[in-house]
C-alpha positions in Angstrom: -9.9 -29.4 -7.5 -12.1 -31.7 -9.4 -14.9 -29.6 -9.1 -12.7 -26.4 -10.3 -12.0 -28.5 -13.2 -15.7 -29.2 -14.0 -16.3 -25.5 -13.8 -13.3 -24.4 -16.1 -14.4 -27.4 -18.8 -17.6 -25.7 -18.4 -19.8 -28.9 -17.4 -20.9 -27.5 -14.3 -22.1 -23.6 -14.0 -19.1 -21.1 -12.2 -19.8 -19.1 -8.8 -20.0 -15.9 -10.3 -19.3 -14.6 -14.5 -19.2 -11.3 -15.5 -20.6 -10.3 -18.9 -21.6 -7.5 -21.9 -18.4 -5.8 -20.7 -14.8 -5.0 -21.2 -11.7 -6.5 -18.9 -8.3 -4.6 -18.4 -5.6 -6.7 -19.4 -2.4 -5.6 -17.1 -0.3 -8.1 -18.9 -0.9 -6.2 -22.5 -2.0 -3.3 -21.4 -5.2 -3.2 -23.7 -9.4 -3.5 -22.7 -10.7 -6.8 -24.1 -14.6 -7.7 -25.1 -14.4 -10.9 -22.8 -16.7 -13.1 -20.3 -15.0 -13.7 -16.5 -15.9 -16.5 -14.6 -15.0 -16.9 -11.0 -14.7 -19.5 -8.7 -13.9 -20.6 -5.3 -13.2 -16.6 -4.7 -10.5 -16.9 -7.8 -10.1 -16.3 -11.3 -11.2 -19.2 -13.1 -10.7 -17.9 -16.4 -12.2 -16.2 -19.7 -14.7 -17.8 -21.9 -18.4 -18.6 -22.6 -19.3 -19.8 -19.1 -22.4 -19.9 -17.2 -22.5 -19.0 -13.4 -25.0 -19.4 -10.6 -24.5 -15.7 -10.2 -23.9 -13.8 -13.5 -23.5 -10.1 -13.6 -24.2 -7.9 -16.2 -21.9 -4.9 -16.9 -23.5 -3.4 -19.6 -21.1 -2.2 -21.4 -18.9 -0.9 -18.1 -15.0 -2.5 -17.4 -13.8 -5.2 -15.0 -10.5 -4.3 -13.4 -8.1 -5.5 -11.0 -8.6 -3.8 -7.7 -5.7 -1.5 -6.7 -3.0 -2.0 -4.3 -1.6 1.1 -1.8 2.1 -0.1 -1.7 3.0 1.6 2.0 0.8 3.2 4.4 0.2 4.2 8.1 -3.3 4.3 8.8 -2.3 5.5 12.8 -1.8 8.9 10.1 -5.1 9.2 8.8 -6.4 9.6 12.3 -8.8 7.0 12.2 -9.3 3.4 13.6 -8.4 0.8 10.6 -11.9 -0.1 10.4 -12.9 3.2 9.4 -10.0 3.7 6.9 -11.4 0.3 5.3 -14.9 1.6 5.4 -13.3 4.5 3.5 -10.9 3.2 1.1 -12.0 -0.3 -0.1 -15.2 1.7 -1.4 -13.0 3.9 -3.8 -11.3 0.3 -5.4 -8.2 -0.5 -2.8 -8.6 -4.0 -2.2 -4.9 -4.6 -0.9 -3.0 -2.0 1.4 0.8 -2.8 2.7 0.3 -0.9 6.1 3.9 0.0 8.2 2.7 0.8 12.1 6.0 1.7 13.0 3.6 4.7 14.7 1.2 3.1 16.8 4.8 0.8 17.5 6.3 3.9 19.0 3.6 4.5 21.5 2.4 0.9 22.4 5.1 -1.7 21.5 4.8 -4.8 20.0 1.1 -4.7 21.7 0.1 -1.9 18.9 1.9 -4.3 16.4 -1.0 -6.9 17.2 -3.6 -4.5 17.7 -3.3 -3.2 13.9 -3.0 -6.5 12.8 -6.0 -7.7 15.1 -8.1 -5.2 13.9 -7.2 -5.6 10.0 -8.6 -8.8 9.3 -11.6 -8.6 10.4 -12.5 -6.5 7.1 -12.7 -7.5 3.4 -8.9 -6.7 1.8 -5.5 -8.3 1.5 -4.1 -6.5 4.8 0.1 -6.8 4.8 1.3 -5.8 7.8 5.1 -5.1 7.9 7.3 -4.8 10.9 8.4 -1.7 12.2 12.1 -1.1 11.6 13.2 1.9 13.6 11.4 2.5 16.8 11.9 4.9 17.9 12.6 6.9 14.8 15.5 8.7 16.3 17.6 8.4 19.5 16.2 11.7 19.9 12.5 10.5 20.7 11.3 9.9 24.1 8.5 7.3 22.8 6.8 4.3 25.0 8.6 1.4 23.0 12.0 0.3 22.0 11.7 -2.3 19.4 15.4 -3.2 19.5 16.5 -6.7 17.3 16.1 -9.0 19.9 12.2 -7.4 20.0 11.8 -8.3 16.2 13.3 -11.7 16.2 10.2 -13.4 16.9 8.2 -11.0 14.9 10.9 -12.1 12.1 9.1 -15.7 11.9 6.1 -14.8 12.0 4.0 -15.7 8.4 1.1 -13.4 9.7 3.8 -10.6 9.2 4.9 -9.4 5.5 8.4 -8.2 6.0 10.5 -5.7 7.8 9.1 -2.0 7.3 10.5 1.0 5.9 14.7 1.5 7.0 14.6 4.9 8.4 17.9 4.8 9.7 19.7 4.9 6.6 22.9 6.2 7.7 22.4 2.6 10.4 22.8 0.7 7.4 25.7 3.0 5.1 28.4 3.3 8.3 28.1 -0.5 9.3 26.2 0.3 12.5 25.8 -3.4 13.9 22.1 -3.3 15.2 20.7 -1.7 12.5 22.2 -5.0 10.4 20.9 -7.3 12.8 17.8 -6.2 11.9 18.2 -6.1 8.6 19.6 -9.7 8.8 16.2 -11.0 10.9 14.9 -10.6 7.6 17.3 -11.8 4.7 14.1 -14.0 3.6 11.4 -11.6 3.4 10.5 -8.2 1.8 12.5 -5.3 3.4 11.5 -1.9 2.5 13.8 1.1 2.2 13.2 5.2 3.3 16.3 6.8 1.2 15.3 10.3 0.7 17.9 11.8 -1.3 20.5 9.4 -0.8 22.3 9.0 -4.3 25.4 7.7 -5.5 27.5 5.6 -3.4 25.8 6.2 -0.3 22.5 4.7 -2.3 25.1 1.5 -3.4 25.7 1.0 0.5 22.1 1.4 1.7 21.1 -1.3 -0.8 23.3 -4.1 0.2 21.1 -4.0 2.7 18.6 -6.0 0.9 16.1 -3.2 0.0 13.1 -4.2 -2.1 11.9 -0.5 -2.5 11.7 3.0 -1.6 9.1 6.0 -1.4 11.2 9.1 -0.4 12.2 9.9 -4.0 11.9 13.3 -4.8 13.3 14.3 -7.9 12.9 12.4 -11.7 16.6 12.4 -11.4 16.3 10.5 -8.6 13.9 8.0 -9.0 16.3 6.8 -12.3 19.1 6.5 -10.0 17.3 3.9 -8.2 15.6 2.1 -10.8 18.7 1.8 -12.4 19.8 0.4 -9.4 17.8 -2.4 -9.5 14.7 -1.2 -6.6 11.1 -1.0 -7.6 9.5 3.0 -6.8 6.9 3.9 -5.0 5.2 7.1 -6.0 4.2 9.0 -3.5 1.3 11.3 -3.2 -0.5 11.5 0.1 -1.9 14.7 2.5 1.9 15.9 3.8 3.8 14.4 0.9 3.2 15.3 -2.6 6.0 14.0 -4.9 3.9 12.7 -7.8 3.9 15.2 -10.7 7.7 15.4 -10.6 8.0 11.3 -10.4 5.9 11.1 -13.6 8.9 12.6 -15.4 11.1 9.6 -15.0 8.3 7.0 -16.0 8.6 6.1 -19.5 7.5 3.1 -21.9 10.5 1.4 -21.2 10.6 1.2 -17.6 6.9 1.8 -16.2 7.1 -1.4 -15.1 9.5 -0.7 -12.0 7.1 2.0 -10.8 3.9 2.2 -7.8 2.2 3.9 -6.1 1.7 4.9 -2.2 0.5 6.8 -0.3 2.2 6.9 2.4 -0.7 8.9 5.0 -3.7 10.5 3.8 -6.2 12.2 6.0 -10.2 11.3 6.1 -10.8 14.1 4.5 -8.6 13.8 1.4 -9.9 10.8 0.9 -13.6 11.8 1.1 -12.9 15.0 -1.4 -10.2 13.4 -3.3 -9.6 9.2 -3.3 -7.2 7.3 -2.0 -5.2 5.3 -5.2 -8.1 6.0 -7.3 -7.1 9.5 -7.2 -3.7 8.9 -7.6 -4.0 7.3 -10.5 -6.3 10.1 -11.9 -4.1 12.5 -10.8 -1.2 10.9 -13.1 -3.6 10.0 -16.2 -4.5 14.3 -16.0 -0.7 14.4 -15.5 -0.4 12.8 -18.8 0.5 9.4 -18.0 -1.3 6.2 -20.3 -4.4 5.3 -17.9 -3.0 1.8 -19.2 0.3 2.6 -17.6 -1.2 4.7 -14.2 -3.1 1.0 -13.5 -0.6 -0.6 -14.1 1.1 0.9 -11.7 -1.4 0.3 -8.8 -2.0 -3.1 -9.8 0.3 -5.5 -11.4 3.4 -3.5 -10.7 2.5 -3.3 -6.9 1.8 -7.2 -6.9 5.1 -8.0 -8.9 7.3 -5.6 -6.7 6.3 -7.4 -3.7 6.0 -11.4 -4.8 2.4 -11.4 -4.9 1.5 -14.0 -7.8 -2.3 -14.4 -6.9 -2.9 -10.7 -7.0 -3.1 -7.5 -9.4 -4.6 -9.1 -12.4 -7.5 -10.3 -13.9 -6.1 -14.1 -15.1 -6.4 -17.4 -14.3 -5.9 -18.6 -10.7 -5.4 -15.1 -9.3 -7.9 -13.7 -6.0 -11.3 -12.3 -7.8 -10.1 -9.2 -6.2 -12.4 -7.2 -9.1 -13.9 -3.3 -9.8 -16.6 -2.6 -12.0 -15.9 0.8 -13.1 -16.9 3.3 -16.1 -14.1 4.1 -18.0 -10.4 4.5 -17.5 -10.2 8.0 -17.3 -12.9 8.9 -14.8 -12.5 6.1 -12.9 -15.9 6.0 -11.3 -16.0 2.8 -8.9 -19.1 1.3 -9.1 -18.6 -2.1 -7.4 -16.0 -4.0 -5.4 -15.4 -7.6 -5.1 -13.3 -9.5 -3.0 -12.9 -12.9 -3.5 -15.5 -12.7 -5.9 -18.1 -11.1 -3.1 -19.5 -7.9 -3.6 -18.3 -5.7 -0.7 -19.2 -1.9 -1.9 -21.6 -0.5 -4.5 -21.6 2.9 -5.6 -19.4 4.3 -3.0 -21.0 2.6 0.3 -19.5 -0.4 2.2 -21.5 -3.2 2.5 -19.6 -4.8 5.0 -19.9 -3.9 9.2 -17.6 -1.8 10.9 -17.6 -2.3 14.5 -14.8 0.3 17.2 -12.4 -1.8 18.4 -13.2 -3.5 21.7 -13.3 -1.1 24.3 -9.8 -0.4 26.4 -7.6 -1.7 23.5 -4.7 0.8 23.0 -6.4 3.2 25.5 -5.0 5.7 28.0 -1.5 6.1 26.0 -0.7 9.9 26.2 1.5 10.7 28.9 2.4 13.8 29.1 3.9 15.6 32.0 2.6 19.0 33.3 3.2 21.9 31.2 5.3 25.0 33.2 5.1 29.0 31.7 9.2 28.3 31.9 8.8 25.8 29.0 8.1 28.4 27.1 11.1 30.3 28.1 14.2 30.4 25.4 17.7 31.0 26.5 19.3 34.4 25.8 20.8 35.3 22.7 20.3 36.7 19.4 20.7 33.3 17.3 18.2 30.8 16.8 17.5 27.6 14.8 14.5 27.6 12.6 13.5 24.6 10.2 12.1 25.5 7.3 9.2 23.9 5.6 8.9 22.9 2.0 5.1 22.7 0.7 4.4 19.2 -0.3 7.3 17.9 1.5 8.1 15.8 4.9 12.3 16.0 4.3 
């Protein structure tokens, strides 16, 4: 600490300063001509400092590195390395990843596995627990995380909180496992999947605690819930594409209860399109403030979930930084994480080895496939679902 001091009084040089540039203020909302220092991987605060390592952005903005609020990387068909090696080039230093899939295949082991494999790269990794696996009584999975399964996941600090509550009609009718579950984690974050509940079915679905939710579809409904008190996520991933209508229920007075997610996105929407980055473009072209649209992936996200050391550029926070261009094209130039430069330009600079060889291997079990499968029962009836484009309900 007494060293930190020295460096803040500005006797002894800092670890790393940025200068000749702009910062994004989250708290105001405004660019400010201002010099960084960092140390000891955080914030250490504006000023006239000197650093061992000074960096000069010539003219270019320091800004907080953005934060994907609820993800499953099992959907982007990739092993978590590789979506690292993807996204943390394109500014997402902190991801809140649900594996309720891999969960439904492997168990508890796939829970470890994800978590395993997602600190071994540079990014604030959250992983929550899966809520509802299987999804539906209806699933013939290779796990059944029932409460008793998540009660020792419950105390675990290396877990975030309880993932999204599928089973939302669990938690309105009283069903008494689904509130066991719910109660494992009265301490912790515990995120919600509501789509289209409203009214007082919404009221009894939140008495279960819920921090959040990402199945809004409507403006209409996104209000509903702010007003109820829960933070939104906005949505826009590869299946899933609920932004542009969300934007309508954002305003200046209550921006501040909105997110972003992305809920999945495949590799190659994020090598044509970005991964938050391109959310937040896609909102600033919407018509949303690019001061409110980072807002939203930054400070928002860090408020919503209790995270006082991350999503802004200020004293004592991670140096969890992005050099980029401007606000509106959003080109990433550099990433740091704890004040290291870990991708320049779109490259990683970090290693990306497969997971070790066996892990979470020889899972699909499927049994031998007979013409009579194919076979439907007589009749002149038959159920169809019908898909919606850019929706998963």
């Amino acid at each position: 600490m007494k060293e930190l001091l020295a460096a803040a009084r500005g006797e002894v040089p800092a670890d790393l300063v940025f200068k000749n540039g702009k910062v994004f203020d989250v708290f105001n909302g405004t660019l400010v001509e201002a010099t960084v220092a960092v140390a000891g991987g955080r914030i250490l605060g504006y000023g006239d400092y000197e650093g061992k390592t000074e960096v000069d952005l010539a003219g270019r903005i320091l800004c907080p590195g953005f934060i994907d609020s609820h993800v499953h990387i099992e959907s982007s068909m990739v092993t978590v390395g590789e979506f690292a090696r993807m996204v943390i080039p394109l500014g997402t230093t902190t991801v809140f990843a649900d594996p309720h899939e891999i969960a439904n295949v492997a168990g508890v082991e796939g829970i470890e596995f994800m978590l395993e494999e997602g600190k071994k790269f540079p990014w604030n990794f959250f992983l929550m627990v899966p809520s509802c696996v299987p999804a539906s009584p209806f699933e013939a999975g290779g796990a059944v995380l029932t409460s008793e399964t998540l009660k020792p996941l419950a105390e675990r600090e290396d877990l975030f909180g309880l993932g999204e509550m599928m089973n939302y009609p669990g938690v309105i009718s009283g069903d008494d496992e689904t509130w066991r579950k719910l109660e494992l984690f009265r301490e912790r974050f515990r995120d919600g999947h509501a789509p289209q509940v409203v009214g007082k079915e919404l009221n009894a679905y939140l008495l279960g605690g819920i921090g959040a939710d990402h199945e809004a579809v409507s403006a209409g409904e996104a209000l509903e819930k702010i007003r109820a008190g829960i933070y939104l996520m906005i949505r826009e991933g590869s299946a899933a594409r609920n932004l542009n209508d969300l934007l309508k229920a954002v305003t200046a007075q209550n921006f501040h209860r909105f997110l972003f997610a992305t809920d999945d996105r495949h590799p190659e929407d994020l090598l044509e399109e970005g991964h938050i980055n391109f959310l937040i473009k896609r909102a600033v072209a919407a018509g949303c403030p690019p001061e409110t649209a980072l807002r939203m992936a930054t400070i928002n996200a860090a408020t919503c979930f209790g995270l006082r050391d991350l999503g802004a550029i200020a004293l004592g926070r991670r140096a969890d930084l992005l050099v980029i261009d401007d606000l509106n094209s959003l080109t990433v130039h550099e990433v740091y994480k704890d004040g290291v430069l870990v991708a320049e330009d779109g490259e990683s600079l970090f290693p990306v080895c497969p997971p070790a060889k066996g892990k979470m291997g020889d899972t699909v079990k499927i049994k031998a496939v007979k013409e009579e499968d194919f076979h439907l029962p007589a009749g002149n009836l038959f159920r169809i679902i019908r898909l919606l484009p850019g929706q998963i309900v």
